[in-house]
C-alpha positions as CSV (number, residue, x, y, z in Angstrom):
1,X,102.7,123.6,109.0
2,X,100.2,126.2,107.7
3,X,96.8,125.1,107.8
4,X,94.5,127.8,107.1
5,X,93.3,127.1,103.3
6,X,94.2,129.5,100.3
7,X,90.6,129.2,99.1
8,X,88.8,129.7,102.1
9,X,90.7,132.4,103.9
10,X,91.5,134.6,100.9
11,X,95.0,136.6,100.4
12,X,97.6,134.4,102.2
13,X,100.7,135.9,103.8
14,X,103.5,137.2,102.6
15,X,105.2,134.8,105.4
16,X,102.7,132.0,104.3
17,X,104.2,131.9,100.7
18,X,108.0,132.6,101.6
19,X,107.1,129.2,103.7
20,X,105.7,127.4,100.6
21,X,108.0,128.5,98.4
22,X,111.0,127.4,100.8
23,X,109.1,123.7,100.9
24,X,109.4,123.8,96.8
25,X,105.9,124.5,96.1
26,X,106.9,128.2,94.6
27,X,105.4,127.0,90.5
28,X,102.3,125.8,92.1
29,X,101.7,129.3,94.4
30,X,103.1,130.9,91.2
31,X,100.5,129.8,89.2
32,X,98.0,131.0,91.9
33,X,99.0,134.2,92.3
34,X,98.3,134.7,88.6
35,X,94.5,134.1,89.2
36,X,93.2,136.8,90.9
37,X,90.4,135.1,92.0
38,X,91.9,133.1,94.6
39,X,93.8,136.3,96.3
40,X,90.5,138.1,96.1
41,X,90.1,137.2,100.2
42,X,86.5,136.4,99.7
43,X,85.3,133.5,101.7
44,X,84.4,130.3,99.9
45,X,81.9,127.5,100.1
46,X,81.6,124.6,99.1
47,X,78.7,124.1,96.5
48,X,77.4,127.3,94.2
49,X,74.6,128.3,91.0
50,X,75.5,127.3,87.8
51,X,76.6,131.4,87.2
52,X,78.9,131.1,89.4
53,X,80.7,128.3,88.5
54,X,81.4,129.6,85.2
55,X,82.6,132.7,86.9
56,X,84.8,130.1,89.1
57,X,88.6,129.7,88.9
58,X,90.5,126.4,88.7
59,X,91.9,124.6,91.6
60,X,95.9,125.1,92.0
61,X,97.6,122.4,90.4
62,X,100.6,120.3,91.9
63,X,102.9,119.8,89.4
64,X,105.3,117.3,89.3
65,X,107.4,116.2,86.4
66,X,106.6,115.5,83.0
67,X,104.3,112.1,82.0
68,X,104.3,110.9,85.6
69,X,103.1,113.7,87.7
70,X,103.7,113.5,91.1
71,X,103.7,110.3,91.0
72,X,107.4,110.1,92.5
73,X,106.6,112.7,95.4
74,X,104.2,110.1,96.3
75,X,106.7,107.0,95.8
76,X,108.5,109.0,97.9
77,X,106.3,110.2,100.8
78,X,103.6,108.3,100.1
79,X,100.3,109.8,101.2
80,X,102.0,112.1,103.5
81,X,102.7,114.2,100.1
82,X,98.8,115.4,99.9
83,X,99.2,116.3,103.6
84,X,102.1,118.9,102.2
85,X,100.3,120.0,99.4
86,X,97.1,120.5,101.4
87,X,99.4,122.3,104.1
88,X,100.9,124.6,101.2
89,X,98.0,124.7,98.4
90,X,94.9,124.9,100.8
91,X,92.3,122.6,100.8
92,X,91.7,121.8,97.7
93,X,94.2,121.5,94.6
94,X,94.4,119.1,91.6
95,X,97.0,116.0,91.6
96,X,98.4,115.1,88.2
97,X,99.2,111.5,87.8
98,X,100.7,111.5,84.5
99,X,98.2,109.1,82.7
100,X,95.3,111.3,84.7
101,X,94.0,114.3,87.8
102,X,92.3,114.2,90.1
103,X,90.7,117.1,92.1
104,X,91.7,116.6,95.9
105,X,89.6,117.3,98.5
106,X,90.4,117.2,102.0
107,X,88.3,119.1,104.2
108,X,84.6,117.9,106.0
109,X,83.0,120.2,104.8
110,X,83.9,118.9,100.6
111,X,83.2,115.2,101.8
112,X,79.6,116.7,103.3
113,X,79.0,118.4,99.7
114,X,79.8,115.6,97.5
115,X,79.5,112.8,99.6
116,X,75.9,113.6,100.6
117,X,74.7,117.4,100.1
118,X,75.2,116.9,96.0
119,X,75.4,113.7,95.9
120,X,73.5,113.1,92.7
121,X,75.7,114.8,90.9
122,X,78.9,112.6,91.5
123,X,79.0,109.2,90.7
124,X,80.9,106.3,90.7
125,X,81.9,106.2,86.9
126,X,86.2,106.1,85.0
127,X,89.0,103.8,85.6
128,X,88.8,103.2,89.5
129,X,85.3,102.0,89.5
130,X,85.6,100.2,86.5
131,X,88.6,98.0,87.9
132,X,86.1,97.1,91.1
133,X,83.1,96.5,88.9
134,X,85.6,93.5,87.5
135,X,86.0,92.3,91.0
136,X,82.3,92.5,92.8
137,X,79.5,93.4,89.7
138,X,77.0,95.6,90.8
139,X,76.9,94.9,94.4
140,X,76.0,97.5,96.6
141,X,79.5,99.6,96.8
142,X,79.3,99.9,92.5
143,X,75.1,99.9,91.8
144,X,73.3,103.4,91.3
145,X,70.4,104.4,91.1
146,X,67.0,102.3,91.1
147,X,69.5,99.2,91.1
148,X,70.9,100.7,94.3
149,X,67.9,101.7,96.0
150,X,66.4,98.3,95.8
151,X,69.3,96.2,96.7
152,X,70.0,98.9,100.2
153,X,65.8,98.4,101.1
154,X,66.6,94.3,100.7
155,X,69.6,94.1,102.7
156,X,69.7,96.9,105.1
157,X,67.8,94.8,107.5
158,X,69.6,92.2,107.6
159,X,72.2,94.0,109.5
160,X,69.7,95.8,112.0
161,X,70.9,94.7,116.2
162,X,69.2,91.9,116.1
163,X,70.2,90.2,113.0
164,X,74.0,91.0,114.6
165,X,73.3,89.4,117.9
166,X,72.2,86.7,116.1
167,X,75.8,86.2,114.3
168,X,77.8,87.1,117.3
169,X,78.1,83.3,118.2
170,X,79.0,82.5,114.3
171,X,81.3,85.4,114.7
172,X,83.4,84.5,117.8
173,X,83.4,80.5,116.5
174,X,85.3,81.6,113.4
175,X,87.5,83.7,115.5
176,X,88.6,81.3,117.5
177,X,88.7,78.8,115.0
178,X,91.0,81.4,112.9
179,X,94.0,81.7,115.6
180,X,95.4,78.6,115.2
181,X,98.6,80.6,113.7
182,X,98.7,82.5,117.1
183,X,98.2,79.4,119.1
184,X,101.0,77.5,117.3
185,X,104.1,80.8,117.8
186,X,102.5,81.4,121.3
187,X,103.3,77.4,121.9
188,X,106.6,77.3,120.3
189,X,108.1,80.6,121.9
190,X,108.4,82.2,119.1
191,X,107.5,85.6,117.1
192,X,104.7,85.5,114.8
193,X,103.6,88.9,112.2
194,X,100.1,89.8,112.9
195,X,99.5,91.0,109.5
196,X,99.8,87.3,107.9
197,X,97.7,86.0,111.0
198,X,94.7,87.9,110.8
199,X,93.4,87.7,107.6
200,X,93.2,84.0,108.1
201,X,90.6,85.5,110.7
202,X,88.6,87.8,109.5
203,X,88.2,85.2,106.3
204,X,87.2,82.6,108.8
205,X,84.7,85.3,110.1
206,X,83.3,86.3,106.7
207,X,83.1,83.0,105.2
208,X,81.0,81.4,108.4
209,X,78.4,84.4,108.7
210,X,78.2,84.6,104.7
211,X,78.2,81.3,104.1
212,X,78.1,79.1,107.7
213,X,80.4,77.1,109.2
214,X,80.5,74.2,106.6
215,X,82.9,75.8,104.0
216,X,86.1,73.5,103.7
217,X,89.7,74.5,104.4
218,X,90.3,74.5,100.5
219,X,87.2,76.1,99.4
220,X,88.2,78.6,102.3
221,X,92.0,79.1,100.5
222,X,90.9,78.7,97.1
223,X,88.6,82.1,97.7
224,X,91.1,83.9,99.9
225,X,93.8,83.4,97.8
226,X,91.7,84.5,94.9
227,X,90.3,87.6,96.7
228,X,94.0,88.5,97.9
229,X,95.4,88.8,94.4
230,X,92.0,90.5,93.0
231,X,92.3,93.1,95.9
232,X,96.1,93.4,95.4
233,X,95.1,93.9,91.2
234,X,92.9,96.5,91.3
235,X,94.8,99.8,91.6
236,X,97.0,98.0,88.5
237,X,93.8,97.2,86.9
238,X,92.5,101.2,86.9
239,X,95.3,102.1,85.4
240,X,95.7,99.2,82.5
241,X,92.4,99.7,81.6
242,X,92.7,102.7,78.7
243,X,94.9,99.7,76.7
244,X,93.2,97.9,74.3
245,X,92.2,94.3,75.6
246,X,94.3,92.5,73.2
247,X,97.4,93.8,74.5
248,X,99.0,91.9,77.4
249,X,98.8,93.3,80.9
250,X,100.8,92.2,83.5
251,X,98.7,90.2,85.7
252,X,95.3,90.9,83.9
253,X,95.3,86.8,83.0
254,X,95.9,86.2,86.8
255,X,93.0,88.2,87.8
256,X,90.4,86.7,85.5
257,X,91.2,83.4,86.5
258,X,90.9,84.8,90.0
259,X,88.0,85.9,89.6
260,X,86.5,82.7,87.8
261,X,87.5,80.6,90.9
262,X,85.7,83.2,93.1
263,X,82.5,82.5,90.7
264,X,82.8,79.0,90.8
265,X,82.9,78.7,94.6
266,X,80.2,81.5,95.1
267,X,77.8,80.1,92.7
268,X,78.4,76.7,94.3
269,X,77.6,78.0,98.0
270,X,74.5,79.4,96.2
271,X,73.2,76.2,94.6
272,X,73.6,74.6,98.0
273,X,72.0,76.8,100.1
274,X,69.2,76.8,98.2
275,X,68.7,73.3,98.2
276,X,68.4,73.6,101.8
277,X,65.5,76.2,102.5
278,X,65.2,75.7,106.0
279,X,69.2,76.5,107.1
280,X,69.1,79.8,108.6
281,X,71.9,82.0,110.7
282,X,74.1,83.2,107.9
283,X,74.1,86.0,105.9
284,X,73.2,83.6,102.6
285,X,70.3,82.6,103.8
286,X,69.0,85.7,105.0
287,X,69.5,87.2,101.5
288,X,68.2,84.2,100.0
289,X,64.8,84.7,101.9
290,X,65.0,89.0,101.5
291,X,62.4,90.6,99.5
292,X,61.5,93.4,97.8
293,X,58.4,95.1,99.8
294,X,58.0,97.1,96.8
295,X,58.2,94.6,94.0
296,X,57.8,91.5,96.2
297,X,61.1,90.3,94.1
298,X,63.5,88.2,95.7
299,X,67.6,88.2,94.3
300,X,68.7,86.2,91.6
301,X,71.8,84.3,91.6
302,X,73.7,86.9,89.9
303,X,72.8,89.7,92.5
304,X,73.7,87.1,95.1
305,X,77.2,86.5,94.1
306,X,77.6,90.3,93.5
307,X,76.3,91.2,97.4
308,X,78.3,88.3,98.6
309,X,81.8,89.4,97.0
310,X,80.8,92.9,97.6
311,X,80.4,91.8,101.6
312,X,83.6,89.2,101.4
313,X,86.0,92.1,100.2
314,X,85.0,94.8,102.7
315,X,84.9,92.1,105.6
316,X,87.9,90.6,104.4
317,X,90.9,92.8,103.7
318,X,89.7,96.3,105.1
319,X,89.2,94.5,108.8
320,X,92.5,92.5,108.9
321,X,94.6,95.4,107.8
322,X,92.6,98.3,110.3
323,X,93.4,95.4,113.3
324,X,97.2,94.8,112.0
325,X,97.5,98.7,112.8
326,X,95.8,98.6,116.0
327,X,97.6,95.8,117.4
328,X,101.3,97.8,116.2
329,X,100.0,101.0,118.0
330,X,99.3,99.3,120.9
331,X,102.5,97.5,121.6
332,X,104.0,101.1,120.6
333,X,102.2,102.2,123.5
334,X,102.3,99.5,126.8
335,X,100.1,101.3,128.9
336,X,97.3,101.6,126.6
337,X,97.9,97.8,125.9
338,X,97.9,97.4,129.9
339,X,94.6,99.3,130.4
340,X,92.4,96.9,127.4
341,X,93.7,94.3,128.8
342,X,92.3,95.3,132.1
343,X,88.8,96.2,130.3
344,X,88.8,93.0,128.6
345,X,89.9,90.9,131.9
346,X,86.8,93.1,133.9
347,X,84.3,92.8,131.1
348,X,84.8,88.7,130.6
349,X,87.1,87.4,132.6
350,X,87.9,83.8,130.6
351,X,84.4,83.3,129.3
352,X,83.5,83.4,126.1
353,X,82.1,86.7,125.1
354,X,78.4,86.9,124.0
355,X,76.5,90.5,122.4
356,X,75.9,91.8,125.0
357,X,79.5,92.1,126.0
358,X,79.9,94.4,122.9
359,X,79.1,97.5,124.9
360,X,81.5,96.6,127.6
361,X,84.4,97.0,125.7
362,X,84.5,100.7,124.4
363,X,88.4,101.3,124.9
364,X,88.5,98.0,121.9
365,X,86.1,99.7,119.9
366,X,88.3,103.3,120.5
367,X,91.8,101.7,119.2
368,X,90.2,100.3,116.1
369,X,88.5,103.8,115.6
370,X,91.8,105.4,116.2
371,X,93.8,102.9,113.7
372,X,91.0,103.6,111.3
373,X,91.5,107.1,111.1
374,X,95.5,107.2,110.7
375,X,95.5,104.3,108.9
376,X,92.1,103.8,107.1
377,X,92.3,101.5,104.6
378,X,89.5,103.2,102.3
379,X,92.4,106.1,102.1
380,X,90.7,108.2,99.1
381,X,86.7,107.8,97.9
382,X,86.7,108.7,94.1
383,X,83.9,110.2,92.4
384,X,83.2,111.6,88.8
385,X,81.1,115.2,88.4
386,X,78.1,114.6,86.1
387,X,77.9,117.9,85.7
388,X,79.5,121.1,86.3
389,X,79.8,122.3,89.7
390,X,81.8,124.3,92.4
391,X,83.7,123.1,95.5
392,X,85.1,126.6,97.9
393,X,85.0,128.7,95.0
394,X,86.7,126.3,92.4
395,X,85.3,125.4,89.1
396,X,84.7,121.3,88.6
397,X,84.0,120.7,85.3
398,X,81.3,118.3,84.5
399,X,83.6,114.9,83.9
400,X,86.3,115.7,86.2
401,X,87.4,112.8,88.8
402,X,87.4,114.0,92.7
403,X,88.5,112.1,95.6
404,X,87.4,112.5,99.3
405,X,91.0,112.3,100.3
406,X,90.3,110.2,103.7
407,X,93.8,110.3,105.1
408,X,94.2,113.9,104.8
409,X,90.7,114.6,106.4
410,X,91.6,112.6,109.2
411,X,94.5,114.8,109.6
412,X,93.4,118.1,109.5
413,X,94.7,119.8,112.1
414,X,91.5,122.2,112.3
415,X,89.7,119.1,113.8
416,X,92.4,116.8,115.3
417,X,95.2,118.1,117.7
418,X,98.7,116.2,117.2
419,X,96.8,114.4,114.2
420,X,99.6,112.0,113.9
421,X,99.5,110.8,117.5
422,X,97.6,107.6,118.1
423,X,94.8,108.3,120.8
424,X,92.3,106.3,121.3
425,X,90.7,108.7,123.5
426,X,89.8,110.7,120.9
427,X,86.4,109.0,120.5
428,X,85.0,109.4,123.8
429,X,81.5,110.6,123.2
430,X,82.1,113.7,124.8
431,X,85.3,114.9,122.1
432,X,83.3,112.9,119.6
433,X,80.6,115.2,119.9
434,X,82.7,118.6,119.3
435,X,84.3,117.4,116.0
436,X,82.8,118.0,112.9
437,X,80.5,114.8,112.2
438,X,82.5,114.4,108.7
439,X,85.9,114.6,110.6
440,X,86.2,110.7,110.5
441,X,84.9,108.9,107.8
442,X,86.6,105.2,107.5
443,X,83.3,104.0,106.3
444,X,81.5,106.5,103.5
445,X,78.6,109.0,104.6
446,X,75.1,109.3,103.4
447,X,73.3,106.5,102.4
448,X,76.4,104.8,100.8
449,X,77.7,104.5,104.4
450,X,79.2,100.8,104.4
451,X,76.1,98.7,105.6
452,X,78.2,96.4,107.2
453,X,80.1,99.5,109.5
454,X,79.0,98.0,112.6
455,X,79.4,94.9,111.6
456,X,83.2,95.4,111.2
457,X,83.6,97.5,114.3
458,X,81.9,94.6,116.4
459,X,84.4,91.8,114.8
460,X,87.7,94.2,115.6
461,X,86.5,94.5,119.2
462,X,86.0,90.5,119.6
463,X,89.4,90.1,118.2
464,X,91.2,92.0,120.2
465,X,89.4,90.4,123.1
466,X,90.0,87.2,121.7
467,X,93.8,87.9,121.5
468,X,94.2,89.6,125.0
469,X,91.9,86.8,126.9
470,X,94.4,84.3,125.7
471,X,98.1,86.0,125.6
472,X,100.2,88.9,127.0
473,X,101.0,90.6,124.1
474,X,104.7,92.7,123.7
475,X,106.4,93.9,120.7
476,X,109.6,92.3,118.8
477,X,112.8,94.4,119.2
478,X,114.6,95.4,115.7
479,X,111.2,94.9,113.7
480,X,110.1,97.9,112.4
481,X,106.5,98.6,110.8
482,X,106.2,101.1,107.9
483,X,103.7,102.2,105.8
484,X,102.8,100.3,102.3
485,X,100.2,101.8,99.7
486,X,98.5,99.5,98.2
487,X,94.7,99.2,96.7
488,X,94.1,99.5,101.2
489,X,96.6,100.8,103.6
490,X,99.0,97.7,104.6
491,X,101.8,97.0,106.6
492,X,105.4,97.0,105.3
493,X,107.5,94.6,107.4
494,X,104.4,93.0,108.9
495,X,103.7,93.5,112.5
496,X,105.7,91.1,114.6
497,X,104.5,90.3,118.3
498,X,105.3,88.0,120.9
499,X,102.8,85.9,122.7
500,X,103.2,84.4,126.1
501,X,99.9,82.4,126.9
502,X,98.3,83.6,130.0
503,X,97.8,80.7,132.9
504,X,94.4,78.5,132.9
505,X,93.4,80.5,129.4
């Protein structure tokens, strides 16, 4: 594959496009080589004046058939399409997706410009947003603005180190509590698929540090479920949303009551925490007692449901699916399994593993990093210009819809050798250190960086200790694990191991 962009390394090669053209991109780098302006073999950056976006060109557009775009390249090759078209178009290059386009972006350096650099000028506004604003309100991932700024200075501290050692116990209780699945295949001999195991999990963990530990089995499943099928909704939901609201969308009833049942439990965790001023530990009750330095305000009950939901579905689904992939990598790869195993055994033996443990098990936190960027489950962050700008010499007209293209990024091969090879080792500090700071970006950058990043990375690493304290883990022959796009980056075929419990554990 070629990798050096059209738009940033000027004239390409007459070998460069008899490759394109060979790969069936020759309309797209037809159209391109009718704009001067991107031949012209002047540098580009990202960002410019005002004059010289209007002096900018377009970004090359990858066509694909009439009404539906490319919509059945990426049926086809799923996400591995945009890799191509970044390989053949450069960059940067517009998608059309039949009912819309989007402007893709898949370098660092356009994640640093939008993202953070001009981030004023790219919001979180259309379709996409809209469909997650149905979900979780005006919680922190969908506020702007003074809305924003105040609810980040009320809850930022509440994940500060000391507010996470104190839910590390809360944390590995709901772990443990959560692998009853495991426990029951491991005693019976027989196979069990990851994928529908964990998220039983990482709900446990969520619900107990949201809420504490007294949440019932059937409130537990009656907000799961709920959140599954809202998650599962909302890429259907973006793109029902230009009909009219009296005609009948598949699965818009479903979602509304799914949502209403979410309420209903959420409100009613609320109410009772409330009524119990003096419970502390959870997340609840921290938010409950936040305030405002500012303004001296505390949260009403409608910003608590939104922060809660906003918390339940990035602690939920995005955590379950990142350790579904880590756990199929590392049976892929024995050795790897062999050496955590080794960390974990050296680092806690059969205790129970505490805070400070956390530090003691940097190959864990590597294999979730490394699942996270070939598989992260945020695999595109969309944003809409406010106003007109331009990205490596590209015109983005005010009202255009971009997306940080995350799964490309983490596979540009002008910051990761063999991107496609897992490799934990990737993240030691030392390699860490010579990438390009917006090379791996599972979690946002800037100030909209998830607040609960290390959060997430601390609950993968307990769970894979958990797992590996308890069993030797192998793969199952003649299951195989594919990619499945969805609203996050699942499994399709689940990830099927086989447990054999380990003596006196």
């Amino acid at each position: 594959m070629y990798s050096r962009p059209i738009s940033a390394a000027g004239a390409p090669s007459a070998e460069r496009l008899g490759y394109c053209r060979s790969i069936g991109y020759a309309p797209y780098l037809d159209e391109a080589m009718m704009q001067p302006d991107l031949l012209s073999g002047t540098p580009a950056r990202a960002g410019g004046s005002a004059g010289a976006a209007a002096r900018a060109v377009s970004p090359p557009l990858a066509r694909g058939f009439p009404l539906v775009g490319v919509l059945p390249h990426l049926l086809k090759d799923r996400l591995d399409y945009l890799v191509s078209a970044r390989a053949a178009l450069g960059d940067l290059f517009t998608v059309d997706l039949g009912f819309t386009r989007i402007v893709a972006l898949n370098h660092p350096r356009h994640a640093q410009h939008v993202l953070r650099d001009n981030a004023r000028n790219y919001r979180k506004g259309g379709a996409i947003w809209e469909s997650i604003r149905a979900l979780i309100g005006d919680g922190l991932p969908t506020s702007e603005g003074d809305l924003w700024l105040r609810q980040r200075r009320m809850i930022q501290p509440e994940f500060h180190r000391d507010r996470l050692a104190a839910m590390c116990d809360l944390m590995v209780q709901a772990i443990d509590d959560g692998m009853a699945g495991f426990g029951a295949a491991a005693a019976a001999g027989r196979p069990v698929d990851a994928e529908r195991e964990l998220p039983h999990i990482t709900m446990k963990v969520i619900l107990n540090t949201m809420f504490g530990s007294g949440i019932t089995t059937e409130e537990a499943d009656a907000v799961g479920g709920s959140m599954q099928y809202a998650i599962d909704y909302m890429l259907l939901g973006a793109a029902l949303r230009a009909l009219p609201s009296w005609i009948p969308a598949p699965g818009r009833r479903r979602f509304e009551r799914s949502v209403k049942t979410i309420d209903e439990n959420v409100f009613r965790f609320i109410a009772q925490r409330r009524a119990q001023p003096g419970r502390g530990g959870d997340l609840l009750s921290m938010l409950l007692a936040a305030v405002d330095a500012e303004t001296g305000e505390q949260m009403s009950n409608q910003q608590l449901r939104d922060e809660a939901v906003s918390m339940f579905l990035a602690g939920y689904e995005t955590t379950s699916v990142a350790l579904a992939w880590s756990l199929h990598f590392l049976v892929e790869n024995p050795e790897l399994l062999q050496a955590l195993a080794a960390e974990v055994d050296a680092a806690l033996g059969d205790r129970r593993p505490g805070f400070a443990d956390v530090p003691r098990l940097p190959l864990a936190l590597a294999v979730v990093q490394e699942a996270l960027r070939i598989y992260p489950p945020a695999y595109w962050i969309p944003r809409t210009a406010v106003e007109d700008d331009e990205i490596d010499g590209f015109h983005i007209p005010a009202g255009t819809l971009v997306g940080v293209m995350s799964y490309v990024l983490h596979r540009h091969p002008d910051h990761w050798e063999a991107p496609t090879r897992f490799d934990p080792g990737r993240f030691t500090p030392e390699r860490a250190r010579a990438r390009h700071p917006l090379a791996f970006i599972p979690f946002g950058i800037g100030q909209r960086q998830c607040i609960g990043k290390e959060f997430a990375l601390m609950e993968g690493q307990l769970i894979l200790a958990r797992l590996l304290q308890r069993y030797r883990i192998s793969a199952v022959p003649g299951r195989t694990t594919r990619l499945h796009v969805a609203t996050t980056l699942r499994t399709s075929g689940g990830v099927w191991l086989r447990l054999e419990p380990r003596a006196g554990r």
